[in-house]
Each structure stands twice: as structure tokens, then as C-alpha cells.
C-alpha positions in Angstrom: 249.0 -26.6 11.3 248.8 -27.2 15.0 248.5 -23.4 15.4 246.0 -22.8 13.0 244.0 -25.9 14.8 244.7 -23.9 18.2 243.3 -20.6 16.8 240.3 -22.0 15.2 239.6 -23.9 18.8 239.9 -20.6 20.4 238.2 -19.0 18.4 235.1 -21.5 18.8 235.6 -21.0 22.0 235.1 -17.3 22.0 232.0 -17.7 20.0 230.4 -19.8 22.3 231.3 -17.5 25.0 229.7 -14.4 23.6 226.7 -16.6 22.4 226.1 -17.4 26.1 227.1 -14.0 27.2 224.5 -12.6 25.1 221.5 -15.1 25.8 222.0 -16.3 29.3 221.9 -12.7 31.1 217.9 -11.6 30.4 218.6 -8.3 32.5 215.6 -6.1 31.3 212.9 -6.2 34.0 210.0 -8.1 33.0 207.6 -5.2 31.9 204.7 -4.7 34.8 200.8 -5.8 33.9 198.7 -2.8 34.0 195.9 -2.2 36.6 192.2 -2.9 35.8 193.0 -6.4 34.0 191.5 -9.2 36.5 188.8 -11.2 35.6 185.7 -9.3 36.1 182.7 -12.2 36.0 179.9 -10.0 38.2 176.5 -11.2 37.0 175.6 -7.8 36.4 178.3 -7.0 33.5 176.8 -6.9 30.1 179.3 -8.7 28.9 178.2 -11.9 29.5 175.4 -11.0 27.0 177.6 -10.0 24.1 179.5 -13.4 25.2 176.1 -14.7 24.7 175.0 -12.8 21.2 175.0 -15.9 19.2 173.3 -18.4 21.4 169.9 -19.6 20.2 166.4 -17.7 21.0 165.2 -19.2 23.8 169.0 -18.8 25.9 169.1 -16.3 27.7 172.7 -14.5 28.1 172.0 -12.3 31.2 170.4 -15.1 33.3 172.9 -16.6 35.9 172.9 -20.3 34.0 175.0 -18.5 31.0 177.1 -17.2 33.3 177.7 -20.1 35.1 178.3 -21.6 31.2 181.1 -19.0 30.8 183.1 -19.5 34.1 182.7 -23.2 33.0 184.5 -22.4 30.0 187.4 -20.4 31.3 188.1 -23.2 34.1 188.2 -25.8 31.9 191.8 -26.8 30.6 192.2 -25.9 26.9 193.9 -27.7 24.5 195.5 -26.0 21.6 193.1 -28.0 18.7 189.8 -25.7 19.1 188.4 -28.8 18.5 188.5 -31.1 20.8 188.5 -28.5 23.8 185.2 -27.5 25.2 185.2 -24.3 24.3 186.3 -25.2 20.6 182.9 -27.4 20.8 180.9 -24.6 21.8 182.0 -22.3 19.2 181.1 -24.8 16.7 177.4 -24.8 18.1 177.4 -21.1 17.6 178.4 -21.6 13.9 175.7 -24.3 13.5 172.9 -22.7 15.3 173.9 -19.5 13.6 172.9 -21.4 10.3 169.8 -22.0 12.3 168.5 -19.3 13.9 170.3 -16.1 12.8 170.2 -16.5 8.4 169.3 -13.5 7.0 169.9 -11.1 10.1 172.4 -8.6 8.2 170.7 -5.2 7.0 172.8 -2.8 4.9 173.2 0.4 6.7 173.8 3.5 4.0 178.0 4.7 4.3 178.0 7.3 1.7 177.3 10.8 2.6 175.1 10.8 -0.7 172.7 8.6 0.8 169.8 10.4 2.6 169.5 7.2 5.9 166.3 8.6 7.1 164.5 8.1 3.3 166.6 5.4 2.5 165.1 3.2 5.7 161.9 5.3 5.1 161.5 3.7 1.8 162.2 0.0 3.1 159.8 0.6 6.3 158.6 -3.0 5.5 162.2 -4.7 5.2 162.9 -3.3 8.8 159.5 -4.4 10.2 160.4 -7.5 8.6 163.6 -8.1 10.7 162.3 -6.9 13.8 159.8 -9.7 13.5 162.2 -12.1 13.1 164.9 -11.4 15.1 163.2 -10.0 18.4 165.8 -11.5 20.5 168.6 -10.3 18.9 167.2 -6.4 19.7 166.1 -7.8 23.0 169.9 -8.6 23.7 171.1 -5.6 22.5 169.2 -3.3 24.5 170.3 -5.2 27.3 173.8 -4.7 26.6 172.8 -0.9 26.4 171.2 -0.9 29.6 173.9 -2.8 31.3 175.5 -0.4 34.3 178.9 -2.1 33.5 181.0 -3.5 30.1 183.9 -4.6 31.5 185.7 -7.2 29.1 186.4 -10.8 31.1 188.0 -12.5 28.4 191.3 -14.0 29.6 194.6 -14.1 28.0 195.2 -16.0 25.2 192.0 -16.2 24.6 189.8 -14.2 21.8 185.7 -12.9 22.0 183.9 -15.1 19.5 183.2 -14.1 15.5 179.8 -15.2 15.1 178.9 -13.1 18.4 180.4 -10.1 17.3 178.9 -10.6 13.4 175.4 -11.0 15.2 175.3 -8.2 17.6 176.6 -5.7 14.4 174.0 -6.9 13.0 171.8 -5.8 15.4 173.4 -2.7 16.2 172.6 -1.8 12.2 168.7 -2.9 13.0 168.8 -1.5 16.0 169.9 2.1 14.2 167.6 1.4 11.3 164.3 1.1 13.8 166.0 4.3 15.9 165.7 7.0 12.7 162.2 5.3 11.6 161.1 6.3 15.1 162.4 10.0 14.4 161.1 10.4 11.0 157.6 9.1 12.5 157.9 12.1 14.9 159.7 10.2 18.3 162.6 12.6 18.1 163.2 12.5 22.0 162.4 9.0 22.2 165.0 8.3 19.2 167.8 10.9 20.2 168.1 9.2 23.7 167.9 5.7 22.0 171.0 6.6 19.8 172.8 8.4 22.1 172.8 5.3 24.6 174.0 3.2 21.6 176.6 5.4 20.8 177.5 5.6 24.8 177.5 1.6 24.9 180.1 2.1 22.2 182.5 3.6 23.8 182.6 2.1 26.6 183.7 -1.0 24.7 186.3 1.3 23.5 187.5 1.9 26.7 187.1 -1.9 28.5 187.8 -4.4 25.1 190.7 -6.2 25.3 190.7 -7.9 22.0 190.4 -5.8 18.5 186.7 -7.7 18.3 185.0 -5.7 20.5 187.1 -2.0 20.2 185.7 -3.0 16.5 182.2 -3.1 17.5 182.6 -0.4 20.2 183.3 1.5 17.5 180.8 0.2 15.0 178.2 1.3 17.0 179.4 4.7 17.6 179.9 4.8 13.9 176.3 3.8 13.3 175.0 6.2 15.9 176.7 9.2 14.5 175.7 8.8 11.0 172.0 8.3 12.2 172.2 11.8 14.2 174.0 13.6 10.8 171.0 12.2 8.8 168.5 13.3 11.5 169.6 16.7 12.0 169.7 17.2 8.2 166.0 16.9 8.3 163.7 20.1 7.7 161.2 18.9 10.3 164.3 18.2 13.0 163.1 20.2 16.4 165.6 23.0 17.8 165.4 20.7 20.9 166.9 17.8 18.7 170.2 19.3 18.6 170.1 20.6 21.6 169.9 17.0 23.2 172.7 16.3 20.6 175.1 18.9 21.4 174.1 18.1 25.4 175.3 14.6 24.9 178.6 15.0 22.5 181.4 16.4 24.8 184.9 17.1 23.4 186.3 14.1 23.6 190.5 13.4 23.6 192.0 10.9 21.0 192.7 8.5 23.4 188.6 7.9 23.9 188.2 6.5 20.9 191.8 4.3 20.4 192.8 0.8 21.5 194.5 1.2 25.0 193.5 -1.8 26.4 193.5 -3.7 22.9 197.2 -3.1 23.1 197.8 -3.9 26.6 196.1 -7.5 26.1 197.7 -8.3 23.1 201.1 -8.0 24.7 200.0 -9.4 28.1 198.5 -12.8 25.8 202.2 -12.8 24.3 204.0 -12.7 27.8 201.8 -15.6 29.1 202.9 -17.7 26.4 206.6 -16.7 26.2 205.9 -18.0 30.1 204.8 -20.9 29.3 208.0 -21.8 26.3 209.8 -21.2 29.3 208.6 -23.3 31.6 207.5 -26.1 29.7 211.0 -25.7 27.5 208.6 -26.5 24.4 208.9 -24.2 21.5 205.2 -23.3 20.2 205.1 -23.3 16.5 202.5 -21.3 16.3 204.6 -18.4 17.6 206.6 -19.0 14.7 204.2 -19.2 12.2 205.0 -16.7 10.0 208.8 -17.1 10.2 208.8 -19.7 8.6 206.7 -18.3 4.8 207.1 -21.9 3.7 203.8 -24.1 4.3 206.5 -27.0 4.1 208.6 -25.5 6.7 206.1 -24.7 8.8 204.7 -28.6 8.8 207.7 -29.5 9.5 208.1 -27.3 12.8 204.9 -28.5 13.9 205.9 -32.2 13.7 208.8 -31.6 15.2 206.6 -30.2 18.0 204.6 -33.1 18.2 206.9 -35.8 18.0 208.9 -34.1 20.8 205.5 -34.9 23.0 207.5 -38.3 22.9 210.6 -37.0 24.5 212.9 -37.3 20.9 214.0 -33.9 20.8 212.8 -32.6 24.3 217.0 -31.9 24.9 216.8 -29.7 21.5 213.7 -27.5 22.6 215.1 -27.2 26.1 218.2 -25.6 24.8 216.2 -23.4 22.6 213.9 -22.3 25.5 216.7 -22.0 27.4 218.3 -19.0 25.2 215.3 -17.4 25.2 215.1 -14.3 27.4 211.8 -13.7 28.3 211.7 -10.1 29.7 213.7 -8.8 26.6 211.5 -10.5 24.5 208.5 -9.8 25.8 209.7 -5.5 26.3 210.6 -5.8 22.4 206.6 -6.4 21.8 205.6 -4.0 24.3 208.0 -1.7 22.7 206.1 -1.7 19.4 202.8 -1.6 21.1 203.5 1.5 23.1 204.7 3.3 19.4 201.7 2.7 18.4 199.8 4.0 21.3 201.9 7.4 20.5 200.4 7.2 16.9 197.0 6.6 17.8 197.3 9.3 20.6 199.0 12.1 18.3 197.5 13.8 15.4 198.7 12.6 11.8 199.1 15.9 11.2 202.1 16.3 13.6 203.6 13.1 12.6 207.2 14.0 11.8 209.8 11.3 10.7 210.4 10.1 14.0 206.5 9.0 14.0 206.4 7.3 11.0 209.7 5.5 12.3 207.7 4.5 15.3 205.0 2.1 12.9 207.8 0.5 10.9 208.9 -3.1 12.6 212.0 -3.6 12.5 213.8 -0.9 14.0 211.3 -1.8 16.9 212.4 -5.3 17.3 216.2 -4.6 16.7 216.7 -6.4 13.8 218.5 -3.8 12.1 221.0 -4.1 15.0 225.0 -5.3 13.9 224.8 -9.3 14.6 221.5 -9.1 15.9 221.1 -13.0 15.7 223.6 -13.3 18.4 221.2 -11.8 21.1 217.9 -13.5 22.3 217.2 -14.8 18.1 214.6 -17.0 19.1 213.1 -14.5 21.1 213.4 -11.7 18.3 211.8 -14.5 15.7 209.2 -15.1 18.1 208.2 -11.2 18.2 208.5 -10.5 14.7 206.3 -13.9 14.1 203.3 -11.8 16.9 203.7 -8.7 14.4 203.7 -9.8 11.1 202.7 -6.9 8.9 202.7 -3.2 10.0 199.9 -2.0 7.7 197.1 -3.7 9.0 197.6 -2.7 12.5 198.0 1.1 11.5 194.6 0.9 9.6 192.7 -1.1 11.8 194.2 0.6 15.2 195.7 3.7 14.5 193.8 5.1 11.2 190.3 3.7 12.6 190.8 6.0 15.7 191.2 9.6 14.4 188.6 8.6 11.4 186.0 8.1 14.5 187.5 11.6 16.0 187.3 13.0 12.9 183.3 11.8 12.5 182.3 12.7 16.6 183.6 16.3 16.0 181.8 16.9 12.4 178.4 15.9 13.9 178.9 18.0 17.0 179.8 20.6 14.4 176.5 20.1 12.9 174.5 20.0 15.5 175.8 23.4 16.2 175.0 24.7 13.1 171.6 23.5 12.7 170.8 24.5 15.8 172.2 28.1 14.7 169.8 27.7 12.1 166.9 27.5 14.4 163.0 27.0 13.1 164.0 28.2 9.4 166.3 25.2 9.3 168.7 27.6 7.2 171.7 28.7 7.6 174.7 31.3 5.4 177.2 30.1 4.2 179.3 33.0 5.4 177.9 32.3 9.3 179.1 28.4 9.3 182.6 29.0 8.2 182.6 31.8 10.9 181.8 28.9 13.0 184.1 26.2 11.3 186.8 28.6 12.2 185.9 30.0 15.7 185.5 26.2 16.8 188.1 25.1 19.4 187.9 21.1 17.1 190.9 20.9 14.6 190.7 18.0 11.6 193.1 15.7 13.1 194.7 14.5 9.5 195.4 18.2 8.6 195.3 20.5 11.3 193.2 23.1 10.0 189.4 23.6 10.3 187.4 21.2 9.4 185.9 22.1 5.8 182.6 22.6 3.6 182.8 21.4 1.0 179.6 23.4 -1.2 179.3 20.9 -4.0 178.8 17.9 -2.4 177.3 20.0 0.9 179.3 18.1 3.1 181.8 18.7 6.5 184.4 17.3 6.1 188.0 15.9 7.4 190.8 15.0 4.7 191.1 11.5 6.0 193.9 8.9 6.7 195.3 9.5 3.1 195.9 13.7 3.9 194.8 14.8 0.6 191.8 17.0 -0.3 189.0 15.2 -2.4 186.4 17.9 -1.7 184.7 15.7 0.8 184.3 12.8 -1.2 184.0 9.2 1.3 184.0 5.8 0.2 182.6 2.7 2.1 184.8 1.7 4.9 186.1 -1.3 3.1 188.2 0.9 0.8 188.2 4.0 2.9 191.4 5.8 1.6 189.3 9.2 0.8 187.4 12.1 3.3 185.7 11.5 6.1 182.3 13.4 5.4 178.7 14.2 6.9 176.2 16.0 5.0 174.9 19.3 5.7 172.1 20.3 3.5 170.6 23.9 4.8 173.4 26.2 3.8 171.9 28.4 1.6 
């Protein structure tokens, strides 16, 4: 009996041994930040005016007082309840005023390829006179944002660019678009072209600079809207020669990386690094971290409690071992890890996805959980990072999908614009002579490959979208885009 009491002993100690072997050595390096990151609060940004979107009429976003608002904000300590923290307070007066000021600002902007834009907005001339009336400041601000010599994103880590600001300058952006292919049907086609092109211009350089999916979102929302207006435009019989000329001048080729998430990704992990930094130096577990580890709402109250009452020094010994176990650098190259798969996605045609690719947007082999024993090695750390990346699906739509979709869409119209401008004053154009130049263009559909396609039924270009299969240029609304990605073309003869 004594031996079997010795052996068990030993064999507790051993555990213990390994446990700490594992947890106390965090030997990774702690993953560098990237360049181009710092604060950039110059008065001249346009930023402050998107920051600014949903303030009331008479504020104005690109005068120095906002600015002065915003640094406010960021210097300000903030609390975890949005609530009580200044900048929780002044979100609420954006939802308030929004109820105010902004009701009734949304237009619908056409998404199917079916849907002439320049008859559809022809036919409702009133409705957008209507909400140009109304809502002069909201077009005031985003001409602003599209004259602005810089968009460089300020937000700071942790931190996210606020809803009802991004809701209101989509809104806008839709108006703005809406006004932009009246002017063209009226017979402002240089006036209009340039108008849209700046927009779509504005758009990617949110791309580029947006550190939160917000504002890659609307970057690419009003590239989006840009690019159908020019498809809709240069379908028209009275469209001038030197319309898609000033189209085809403005649309270089353009790599995938233009249109993806770069600096989405970097932020996201950088945010997660500050607050693994802050578990470890305040040895106080954030439940929020943890929130979807623990699937029961019950379980998850209880976590928070526990969080709070340690605020009273009960279990501060408990949450210092925990954060004490937690390797930082690991933890924090594990997120990285899955962002940078991502990035190879987003940067690689689907087309040439093999296995390994697919492997590469499924979580857990990312995060080592499919490791022998993996609860042995950095567990709260691992829970903490599968907690930041809770589903995989959303994140290959809404980053990875989203990007070659826009790709996809920026080298139809460019397509377009080359054939209608092959098709000269007779705004006709053989069938014959546009698959001649489908297949002599250097652009490949990125979801299959090949050339992109006509599709002579619907009179459509198309690309076989994120779902890879051929639906003869068929495109639903974005909401439950699973289909083509199409623009018409309606002078092949």
C-alpha cells in the first residue's frame, strides 16, 4: 500500500512538472506590429468626417472642434460597460439623434443584373430629389470624404468605427450614386464619370487604410455601388465613345490584394495582443475573451461574476495563477497564425485552392487543438483564441469571398468598357468579336480560372462566383449571394 501511495505521489509529481514545463516557458517571440499603424489624427484626414457621419446637421465633422471631440475620446479612460464611459455616451447620442435627424435616409440601390439603374432612378427622379432635399448634409459630408487628400484609419486598438456612422454614410454613398447616373442620363457624362470614379477611388483607399471590417465594408460598398453605376451607364445607347474611354483610363489591373482586408487582419490580431497584455499584467481573466467557450448563458454569468467579485480581492490568487499559465507570445502567434491563412486565401485564386488551402480556413488545426494532450500546453491561452475566432464561415464570406467577388466585378466592367468602346458610335457589337476579346484579355475569372463568360440569354459577363458552379450568369442580392457575379451587356448583336 505504501508503494502504491509512493507511485501515485510521484506520479503527481511528474504531472505537475510537465504542467509547468509546458506553461511556464512562453519561448515563441512575441509576433512584431506592422509598420503604418500609429495613430494618424492630422486635421486634414477624412476620417474624422466618416467618424463624424452620424452627428447632427449643423456639426460639422471636418472642422477642428470634432477633431478635438475625437482625441477627447481616445484619451479618455474607458471602461468596459459602453455605458457609463464617455465614448459609450456618445454613441448613444448618435443612436438618438439618428432617430432625429437621419429617418428615412436609406434608398434601395438595384443589385440584380436584370434591373436597368439608369431607368430604374430615371423613373423615381422625384424620390431622389426628395432625399437630396432632405439630407443635404449627409451628401455634403460625403463629398468631403471624397475630396479628402488622405483616409487613413485612427481608430485605436480595441476599439471599433461606429454602426450608425457607417449605416449613414452607405446611405449616402447609394444617394450619392443614385444623383451620379441621373446626371449621366440628363447628358453630364463627364461630369458623372469623374464623380463615380472618385467614389469608387475613395473606396479603395478604405480598402487599403481600414482597420476594422466596418470600413473595408464600406470601402467596398462604395466601389460596389460605383461599378454597377458605370455597367448600367455604358449599357446605354446614347453613352459617348469618350465615356469608356474615361472608364477604361481610370480602371487599371488591379492585384487581389487591392481589394482584401490586409490591415482588417492586422488590427484584429494587434486588438487581441493588447488585451492578452493586459490579462497579463493585471492577472485578471477577461470573460469576454471567453465568451463563447463557455455556450452556456449560465456558465457564462457565472464567469462574469466571478470576474466581478474578484474586483474584491476573493479570488484575485485564482486569476493570478490562471494568468500566470498563460503564454502570451504563443497565444497571441496562434491568432496571427489563422489570420495570416486567411490572408493566403484572400490573396490566391479559389480556383487554385488545393486541400492544403481549404485546410488553411478550418480552425482547429490552426490553433492546435487537434494536437495529442493539447490541454497541457498554454489551455487558457488556446480557449482564449478559439473564443476571438468563433466560427470559420463568416470570416471566409465576409473577408475572403467578399474580396475576389469585387475582383471578379472591377474586371467585368473594365471588360465592358472595352467592348463598348469596340463598338464605337453604332453602340453594337458581334458576338463572335467579344469572345475574341473575352479570350485575348490578360483578366482570368478568379473562381474558375477560365475567361470570364457571356452568357447570351441573360446578356450578361459573367464570373461563376464563390459557389464555383455555372448558373448562366444568374446573381442574387448580396444578402444571399451564393450564385454568379454578373453585369449586363446589352449591344451584342
Amino acid at each position: 500500500m505504501k508503494r502504491f501511495f509512493f507511485w501515485c505521489a510521484a506520479a503527481a509529481v511528474l504531472f505537475v512538472f510537465v504542467f509547468f514545463g509546458l506553461n511556464l516557458f512562453d519561448a515563441k517571440s512575441k509576433p512584431e506590429a506592422p509598420a503604418g499603424l500609429a495613430a494618424n489624427l492630422d486635421p486634414g484626414n477624412g476620417f474624422f468626417i466618416l467618424w463624424g457621419f452620424a452627428e447632427p446637421p449643423g456639426t460639422d465633422p471636418s472642422a477642428e472642434a470634432f477633431g478635438r471631440r475625437v482625441r477627447e475620446l481616445f484619451a479618455a479612460p474607458r471602461r468596459d460597460s459602453h455605458s457609463r464611459s464617455r465614448f459609450g455616451l456618445w454613441l448613444a447620442q448618435l443612436n438618438t439623434g439618428a432617430r432625429l435627424h437621419w429617418q428615412g435616409a436609406s434608398l434601395y440601390f438595384p443589385q440584380l443584373q436584370e434591373e436597368d439603374i439608369g431607368e430604374y432612378f430615371a423613373a423615381r427622379r422625384a424620390l431622389v430629389a426628395e432625399r437630396q432635399e432632405r439630407f443635404p448634409a449627409l451628401l455634403l459630408r460625403y463629398r468631403q470624404v471624397l475630396q479628402a487628400g488622405e483616409l487613413a484609419d485612427f481608430t485605436p486598438l480595441n476599439w471599433e468605427f461606429p454602426s450608425r456612422c457607417s449605416l449613414l454614410a452607405t446611405y449616402a454613398a447609394r444617394l450619392f450614386a443614385a444623383s451620379r447616373v441621373l446626371a449621366a442620363v440628363d447628358g453630364r457624362w463627364p461630369d458623372a464619370g469623374r464623380d463615380l470614379l472618385d467614389a469608387m477611388d475613395a473606396g479603395f483607399k478604405l480598402i487599403a487604410a481600414g482597420r476594422t471590417l466596418a470600413v473595408n465594408s464600406l470601402g467596398k460598398t462604395m466601389a460596389e455601388l460605383s461599378l454597377r453605376s458605370l455597367a448600367s451607364l455604358l449599357n446605354r445607347p446614347d453613352c459617348p465613345p469618350s465615356f469608356a474611354r474615361l472608364v477604361l483610363e481610370n480602371l487599371p489591373a488591379r492585384p487581389a490584394r487591392a481589394f482584401g482586408t490586409r490591415s482588417v487582419r492586422d488590427f484584429n490580431w494587434m486588438s487581441f495582443a493588447a488585451a492578452i497584455e493586459r490579462v497579463k499584467r493585471d492577472r485578471i481573466v477577461d470573460p469576454f475573451l471567453l465568451k463563447d467557450y463557455f455556450r452556456d448563458p449560465a456558465a457564462f454569468y457565472a464567469m462574469e461574476r466571478f470576474v466581478a467579485i474578484s474586483g474584491l480581492r476573493v479570488y484575485s490568487v485564482a486569476h493570478a495563477l490562471a494568468a500566470f499559465f498563460l503564454k502570451e507570445n504563443e497565444t497571441v502567434a496562434m491568432l496571427r497564425g489563422f489570420w495570416e491563412n486567411m490572408g493566403r486565401l484572400e490573396e490566391t485564386p479559389p480556383w487554385r485552392w488545393g486541400k492544403g488551402a481549404r485546410a488553411a480556413g478550418r480552425r482547429t488545426p490552426a490553433l492546435g487543438l487537434d494536437a495529442p494532450f493539447w490541454w497541457l500546453r498554454n489551455p487558457l491561452g488556446k480557449m482564449m483564441v478559439s473564443s476571438a475566432i468563433p466560427f470559420s464561415w463568416p470570416v471566409l464570406r465576409h473577408y475572403v469571398n467578399r474580396t475576389h467577388e469585387l475582383k471578379a466585378r472591377y474586371d467585368l466592367v473594365r471588360l465592358l468598357a472595352q467592348a463598348r468602346r469596340a463598338a464605337g458610335m453604332k453602340a453594337e457589337l458581334g458576338e463572335a468579336a467579344l469572345r475574341r476579346l473575352l479570350s485575348a484579355s490578360g483578366e482570368r475569372d478568379p473562381f474558375s480560372g477560365s475567361p470570364y463568360r457571356f452568357g447570351r440569354e441573360r446578356e450578361v459577363l459573367y464570373s461563376l462566383g464563390s459557389d464555383r458552379r455555372d448558373d448562366g450568369g444568374r446573381e442574387q442580392p448580396e444578402i444571399w449571394r451564393d450564385s454568379d457575379i454578373a453585369v449586363p451587356i446589352r449591344f451584342i448583336r
